[in-house]
C-alpha positions as CSV (number, residue, x, y, z in Angstrom):
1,X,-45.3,-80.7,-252.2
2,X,-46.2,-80.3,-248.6
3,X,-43.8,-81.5,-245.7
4,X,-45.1,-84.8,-244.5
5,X,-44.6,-86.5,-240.9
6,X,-42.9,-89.8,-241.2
7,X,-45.6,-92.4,-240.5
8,X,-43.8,-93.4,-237.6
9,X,-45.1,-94.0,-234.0
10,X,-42.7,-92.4,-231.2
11,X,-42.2,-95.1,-228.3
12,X,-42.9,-93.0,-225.8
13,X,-44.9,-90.3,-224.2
14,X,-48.3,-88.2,-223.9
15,X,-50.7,-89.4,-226.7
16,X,-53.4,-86.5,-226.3
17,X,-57.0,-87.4,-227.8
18,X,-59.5,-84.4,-228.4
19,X,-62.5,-83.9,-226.5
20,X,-66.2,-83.7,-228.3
21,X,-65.8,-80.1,-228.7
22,X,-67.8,-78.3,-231.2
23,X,-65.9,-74.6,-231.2
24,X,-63.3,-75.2,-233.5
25,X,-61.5,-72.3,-232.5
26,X,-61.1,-72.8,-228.9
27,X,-59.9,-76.8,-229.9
28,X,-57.5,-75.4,-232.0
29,X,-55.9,-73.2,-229.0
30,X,-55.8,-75.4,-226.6
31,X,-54.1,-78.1,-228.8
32,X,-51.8,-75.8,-230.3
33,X,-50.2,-75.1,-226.5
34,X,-50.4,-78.8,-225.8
35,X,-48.1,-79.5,-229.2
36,X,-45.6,-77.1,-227.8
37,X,-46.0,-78.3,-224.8
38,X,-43.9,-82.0,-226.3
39,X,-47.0,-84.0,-226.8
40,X,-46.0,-87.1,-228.6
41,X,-49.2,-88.4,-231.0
42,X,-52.8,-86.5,-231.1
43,X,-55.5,-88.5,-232.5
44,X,-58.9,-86.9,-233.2
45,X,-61.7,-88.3,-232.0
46,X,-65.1,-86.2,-232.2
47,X,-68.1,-88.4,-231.7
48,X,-70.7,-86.2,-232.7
49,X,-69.4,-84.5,-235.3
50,X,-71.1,-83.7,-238.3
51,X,-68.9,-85.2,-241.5
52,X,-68.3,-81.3,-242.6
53,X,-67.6,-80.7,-239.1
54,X,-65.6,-83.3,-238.7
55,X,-63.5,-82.7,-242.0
56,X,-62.8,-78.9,-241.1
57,X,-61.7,-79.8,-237.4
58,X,-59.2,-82.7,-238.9
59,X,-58.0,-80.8,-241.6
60,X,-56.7,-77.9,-239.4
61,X,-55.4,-80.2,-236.2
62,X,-53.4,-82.0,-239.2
63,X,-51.9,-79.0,-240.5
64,X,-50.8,-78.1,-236.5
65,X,-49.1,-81.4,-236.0
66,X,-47.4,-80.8,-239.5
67,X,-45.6,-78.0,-237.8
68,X,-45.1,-79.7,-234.8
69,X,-44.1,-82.8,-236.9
70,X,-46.0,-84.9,-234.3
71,X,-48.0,-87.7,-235.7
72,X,-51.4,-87.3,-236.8
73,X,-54.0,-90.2,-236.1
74,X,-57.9,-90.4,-236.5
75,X,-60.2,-92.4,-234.5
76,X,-62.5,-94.8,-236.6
77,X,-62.6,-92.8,-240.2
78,X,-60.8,-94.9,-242.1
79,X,-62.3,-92.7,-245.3
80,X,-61.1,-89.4,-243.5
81,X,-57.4,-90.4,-242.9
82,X,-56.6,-92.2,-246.4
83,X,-58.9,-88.4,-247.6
84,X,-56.0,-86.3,-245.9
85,X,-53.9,-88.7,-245.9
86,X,-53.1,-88.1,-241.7
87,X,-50.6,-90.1,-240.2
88,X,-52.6,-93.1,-238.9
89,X,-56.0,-94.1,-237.4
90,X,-57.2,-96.1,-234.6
91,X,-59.5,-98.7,-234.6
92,X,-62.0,-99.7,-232.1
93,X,-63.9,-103.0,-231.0
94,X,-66.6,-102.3,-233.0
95,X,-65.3,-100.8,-236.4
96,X,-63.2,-101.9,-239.5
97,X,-60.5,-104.5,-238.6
98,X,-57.2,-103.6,-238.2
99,X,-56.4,-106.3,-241.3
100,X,-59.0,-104.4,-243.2
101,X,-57.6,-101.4,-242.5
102,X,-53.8,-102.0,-243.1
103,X,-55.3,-103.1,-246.3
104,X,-57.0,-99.8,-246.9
105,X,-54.3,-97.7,-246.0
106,X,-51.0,-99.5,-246.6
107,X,-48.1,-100.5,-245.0
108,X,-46.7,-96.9,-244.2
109,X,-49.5,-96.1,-242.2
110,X,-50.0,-96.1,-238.3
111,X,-53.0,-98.2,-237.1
112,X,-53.9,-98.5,-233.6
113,X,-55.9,-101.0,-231.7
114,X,-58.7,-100.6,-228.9
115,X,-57.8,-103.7,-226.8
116,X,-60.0,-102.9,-224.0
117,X,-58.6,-106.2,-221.0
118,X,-58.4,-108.3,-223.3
119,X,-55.1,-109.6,-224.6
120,X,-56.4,-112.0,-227.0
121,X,-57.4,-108.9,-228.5
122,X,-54.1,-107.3,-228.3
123,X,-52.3,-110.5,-229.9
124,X,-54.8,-110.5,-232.5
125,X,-54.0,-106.9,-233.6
126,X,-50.0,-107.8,-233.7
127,X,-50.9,-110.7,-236.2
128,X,-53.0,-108.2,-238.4
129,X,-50.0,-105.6,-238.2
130,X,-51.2,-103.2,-235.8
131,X,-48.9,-100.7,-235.2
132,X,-49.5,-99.9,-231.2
133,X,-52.4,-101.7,-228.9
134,X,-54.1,-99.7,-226.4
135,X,-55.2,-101.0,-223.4
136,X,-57.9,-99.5,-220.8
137,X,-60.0,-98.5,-219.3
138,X,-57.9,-98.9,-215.8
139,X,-59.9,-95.8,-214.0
140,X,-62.9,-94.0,-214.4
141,X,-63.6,-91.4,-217.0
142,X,-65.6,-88.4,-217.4
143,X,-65.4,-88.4,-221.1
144,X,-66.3,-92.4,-221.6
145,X,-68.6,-94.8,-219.8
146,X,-67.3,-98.2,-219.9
147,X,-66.4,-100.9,-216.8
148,X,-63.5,-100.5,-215.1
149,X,-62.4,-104.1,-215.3
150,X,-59.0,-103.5,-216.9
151,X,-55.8,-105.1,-214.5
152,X,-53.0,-103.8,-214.4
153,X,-50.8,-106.8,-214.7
154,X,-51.9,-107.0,-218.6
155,X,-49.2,-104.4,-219.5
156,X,-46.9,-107.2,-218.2
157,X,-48.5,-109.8,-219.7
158,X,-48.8,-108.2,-223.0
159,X,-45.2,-106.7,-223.0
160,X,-44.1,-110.7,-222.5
161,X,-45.6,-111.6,-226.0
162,X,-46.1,-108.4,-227.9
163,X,-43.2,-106.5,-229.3
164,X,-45.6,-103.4,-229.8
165,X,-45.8,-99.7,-228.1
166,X,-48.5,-100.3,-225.7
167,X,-50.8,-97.2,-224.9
168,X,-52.9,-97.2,-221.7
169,X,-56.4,-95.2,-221.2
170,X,-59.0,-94.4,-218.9
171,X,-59.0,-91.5,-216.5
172,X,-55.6,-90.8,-216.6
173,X,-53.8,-88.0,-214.7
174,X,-50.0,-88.2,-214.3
175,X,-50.6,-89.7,-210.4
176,X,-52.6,-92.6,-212.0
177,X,-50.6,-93.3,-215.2
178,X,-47.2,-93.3,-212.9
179,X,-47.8,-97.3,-211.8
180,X,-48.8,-98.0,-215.2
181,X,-45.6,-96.4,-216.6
182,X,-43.9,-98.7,-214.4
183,X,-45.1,-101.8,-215.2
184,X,-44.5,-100.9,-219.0
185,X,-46.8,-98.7,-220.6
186,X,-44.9,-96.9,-223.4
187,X,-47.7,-93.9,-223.8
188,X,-50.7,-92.9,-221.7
189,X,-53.5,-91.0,-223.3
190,X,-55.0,-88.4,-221.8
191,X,-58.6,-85.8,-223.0
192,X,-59.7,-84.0,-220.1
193,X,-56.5,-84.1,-218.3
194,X,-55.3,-82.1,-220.5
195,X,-58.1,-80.5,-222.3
196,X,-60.6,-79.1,-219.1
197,X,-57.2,-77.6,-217.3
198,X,-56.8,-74.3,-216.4
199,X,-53.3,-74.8,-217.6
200,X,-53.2,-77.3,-220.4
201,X,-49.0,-76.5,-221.3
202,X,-48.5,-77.6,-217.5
203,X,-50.6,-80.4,-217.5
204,X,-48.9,-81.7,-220.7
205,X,-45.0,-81.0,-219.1
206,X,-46.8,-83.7,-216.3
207,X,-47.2,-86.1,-217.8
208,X,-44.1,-86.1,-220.3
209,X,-42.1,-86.0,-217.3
210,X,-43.6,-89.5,-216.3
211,X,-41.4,-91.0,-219.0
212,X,-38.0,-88.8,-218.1
């Protein structure tokens, strides 16, 4: 029987998502040096992936962060993570529930929340046994178009009532996610930061230093 990651979320650090990048191979690369480099969770998210596609790239980033022993996550497939049986998944606004989903998957599992500003949203997840919210986005991104309407001050707020990891997203380069470490973001997630560098081990070593 295979090794398995215990499905447990660290409470700190870089949570690297991956970009919508068709050449398995060169996703593979790049993520490998980033998992050496001390990322903390990776969570694959391919929008445009074909389901074979999409099932090949998984497969192989979960066997990475089984060496690694960093968690696994998917973003949305519910029917992908319970097939691989990854680490966790994250949910957005507009997919499965995270009530649903704990029910799918079980208590063991991580399960993430998209809480956009909203904290309603964010206290809602805790009730339905989210494991982490995410807030954001706070800055622009080139990967997703969204407003930037998120404040600041909800990392506050949130940390006052919610007794959850909070991860914060949204054009994030370590100069940007520094005030939001500070006013108590636990993980700050990162794509093209991380994935378009010229130096992706560097970039990573930047942003885990935020939380030294």
């Amino acid at each position: 029987m295979r090794e398995k990651m215990s499905e447990q979320l660290p409470q700190s650090g870089l949570y690297l998502v991956t970009p919508n990048w068709d050449d398995t191979e060169e996703l593979l690369a790049v993520t490998e040096v980033a998992l050496q480099a001390g990322v903390s969770v990776l969570q694959y998210r391919h929008k445009t992936a074909s389901s074979e596609q999409r099932f090949e790239q998984a497969q192989a980033l979960l066997k990475l962060c089984r060496v690694h022993k960093v968690p696994f996550i998917i973003n949305d497939h519910i029917g992908l993570c319970a097939e691989l049986d990854a680490d966790g998944v994250h949910v957005g606004g507009t997919d499965m529930g995270v009530g649903e989903a704990r029910v799918l998957l079980g208590k063991n599992k991580i399960i993430g929340a998209s809480c956009y500003g909203e904290l309603v949203l964010a206290e809602n997840a805790y009730v339905q046994q989210a494991s982490y919210v995410a807030f954001g986005g706070f800055y622009p991104s080139v990967v997703k178009q969204y407003p930037v309407t998120t404040p600041p001050d909800i990392l506050v707020r949130a940390k006052a009532v919610i007794p959850l990891p909070i991860v914060v997203i949204g054009g994030m380069t370590p100069e940007l996610a520094q005030p939001l470490v500070n006013r108590g973001a636990n993980m700050v997630a990162a794509i093209s930061s991380v994935y378009n560098s010229l130096d992706p081990h560097s970039a990573v070593r930047e942003f885990v230093s935020l939380f030294k």
